[in-house]
N, C-alpha and C positions, 0 to 999 in steps of 0.2 A: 416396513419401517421407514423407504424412504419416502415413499407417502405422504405420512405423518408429518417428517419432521418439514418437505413441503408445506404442508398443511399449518405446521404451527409458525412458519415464515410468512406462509402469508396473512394471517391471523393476524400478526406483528405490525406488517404492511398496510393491512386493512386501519387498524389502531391508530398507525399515524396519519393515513388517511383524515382519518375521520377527525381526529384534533385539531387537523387544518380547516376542515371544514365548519368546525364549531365557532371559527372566529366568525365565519362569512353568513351561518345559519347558527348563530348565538342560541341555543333552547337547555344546555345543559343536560341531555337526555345523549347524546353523540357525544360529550364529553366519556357519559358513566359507559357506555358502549366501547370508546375509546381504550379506556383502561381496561375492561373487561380483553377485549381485544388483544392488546398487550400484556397482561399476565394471562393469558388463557396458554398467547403461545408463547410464550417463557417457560410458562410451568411443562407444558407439552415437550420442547426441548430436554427439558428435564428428564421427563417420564422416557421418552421413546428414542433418543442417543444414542445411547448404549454404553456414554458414558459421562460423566458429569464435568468434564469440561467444558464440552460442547453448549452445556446449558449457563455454566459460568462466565465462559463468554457475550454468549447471548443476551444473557443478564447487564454484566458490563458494557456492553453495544446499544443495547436501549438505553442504559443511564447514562448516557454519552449521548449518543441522537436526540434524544427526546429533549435536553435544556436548548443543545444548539439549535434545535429546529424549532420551537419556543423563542430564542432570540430572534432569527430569522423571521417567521410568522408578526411580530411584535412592533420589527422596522416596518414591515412591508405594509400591515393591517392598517395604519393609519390614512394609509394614501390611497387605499381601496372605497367603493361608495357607500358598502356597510362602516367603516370607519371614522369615515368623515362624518356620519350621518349621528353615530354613538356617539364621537369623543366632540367635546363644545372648542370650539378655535375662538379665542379672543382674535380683538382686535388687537392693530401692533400700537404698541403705548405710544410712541414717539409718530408717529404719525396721528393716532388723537388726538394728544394734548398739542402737535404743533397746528393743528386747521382747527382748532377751536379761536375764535375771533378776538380775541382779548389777546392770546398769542399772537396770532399773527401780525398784531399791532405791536406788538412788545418786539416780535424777531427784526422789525425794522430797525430798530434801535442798534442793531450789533455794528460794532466800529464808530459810534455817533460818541461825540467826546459832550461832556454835562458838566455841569458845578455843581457841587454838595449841598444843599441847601442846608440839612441836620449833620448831626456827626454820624460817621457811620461808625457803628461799635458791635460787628462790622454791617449791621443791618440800619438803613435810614432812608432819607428822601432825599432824590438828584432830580436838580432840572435839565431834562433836554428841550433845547426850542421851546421854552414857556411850557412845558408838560413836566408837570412833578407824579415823580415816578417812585416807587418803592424795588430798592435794592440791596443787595448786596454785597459785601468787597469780598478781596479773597483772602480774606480772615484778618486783614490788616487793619488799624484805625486809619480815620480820614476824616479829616476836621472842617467842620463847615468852610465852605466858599474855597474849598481847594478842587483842582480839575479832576475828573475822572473820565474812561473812557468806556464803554459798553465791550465786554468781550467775549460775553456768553448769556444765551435764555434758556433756562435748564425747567420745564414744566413750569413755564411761568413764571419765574424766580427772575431777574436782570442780575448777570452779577457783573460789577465792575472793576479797575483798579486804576489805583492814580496815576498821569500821567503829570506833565510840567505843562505849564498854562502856554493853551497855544499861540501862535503868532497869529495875531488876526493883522498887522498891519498890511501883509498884503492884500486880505481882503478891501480893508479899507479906501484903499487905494486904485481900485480899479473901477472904470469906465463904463458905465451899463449905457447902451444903445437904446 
C-alpha cells in the first residue's frame, strides 16, 4: 500500500512537471498527459489510503498548487526564449512617437514663449520664431496676439498656456560683437 500511494505522489509530481514544460514545448499533448497525471494520482490516493482524508487533502493540495504554480510559470514564461519568440512586444509608444521627425521638431519648442496668431478655443495657431504651429492651451481661451508659452508635446499635440508678454527690452538693448 505504501508503494502505491508513492506511486500516486509521484504521478502528481510527474503532472506538474510536465505543465511546466508545456509552456517551454507548447504541443498540447503534455498538457492532456499533465492532467491525466494529476487525477490518475489523486484518484490512486483515493483508492489506496486507506482512508479518505488522505485523498481529500491531496485533492485540496493540487487545487492550491496547481493555480499558484500557473501564476508563477506565467511571470516567468515571458522572459524565457520560447516566450519572447510566442508573445509580440510592441514597441514603447513614447519613444516612437518622440524620434519620429516632425516630433522632434515640435519637442524643441518646449519653454519657447509664441503669440497666438488665431484664438485658441482651446485649439489654434501660435507663432514661434516666424513658424506657425498648431496648438493647444490647457483648456483655457486665448485671444489672438496674446503671449503664450510652450509647456508640453504630447504625441505631437504642442500644448501651450498664456503667459504676460515678455520683456524684450533687455534684449533690445544689448551689444552684439
Amino acid at each position: 500500500m505504501q508503494e502505491k500511494l508513492i506511486l500516486a505522489y509521484a504521478l502528481i509530481l510527474i503532472g506538474l512537471l510536465l505543465l511546466v514544460a508545456e509552456l517551454f514545448i507548447p504541443s498540447g499533448v503534455l498538457f492532456v498527459l499533465a492532467l491525466c497525471g494529476l487525477a490518475g494520482g489523486v484518484l490512486m490516493t483515493f483508492f489506496y489510503s486507506g482512508d479518505h482524508y488522505l485523498g481529500w487533502f491531496t485533492l485540496i493540495g493540487v487545487f492550491i498548487v496547481v493555480p499558484v504554480l500557473a501564476r508563477l510559470m506565467f511571470a516567468v514564461w515571458p522572459r524565457t526564449a520560447v516566450g519572447r519568440r510566442l508573445l509580440l512586444q510592441g514597441p514603447e509608444e513614447d519613444a516612437t512617437v518622440a524620434s519620429m521627425p516632425v516630433n522632434v521638431e515640435l519637442e524643441q519648442l518646449r519653454g519657447k514663449t509664441g503669440r497666438a496668431i488665431s484664438a485658441l478655443r482651446p485649439a489654434g495657431v501660435v507663432d514661434f520664431d516666424g513658424k506657425r504651429i498648431d496648438t493647444i492651451s490647457e483648456g483655457m481661451m486665448v485671444d489672438p496676439g496674446d503671449w503664450v508659452r510652450c509647456i508640453d508635446v504630447r504625441a505631437g499635440t504642442v500644448i501651450v498656456r498664456p503667459v504676460a508678454k515678455p520683456d524684450l527690452g533687455a534684449l533690445e538693448n544689448l551689444e552684439f560683437d
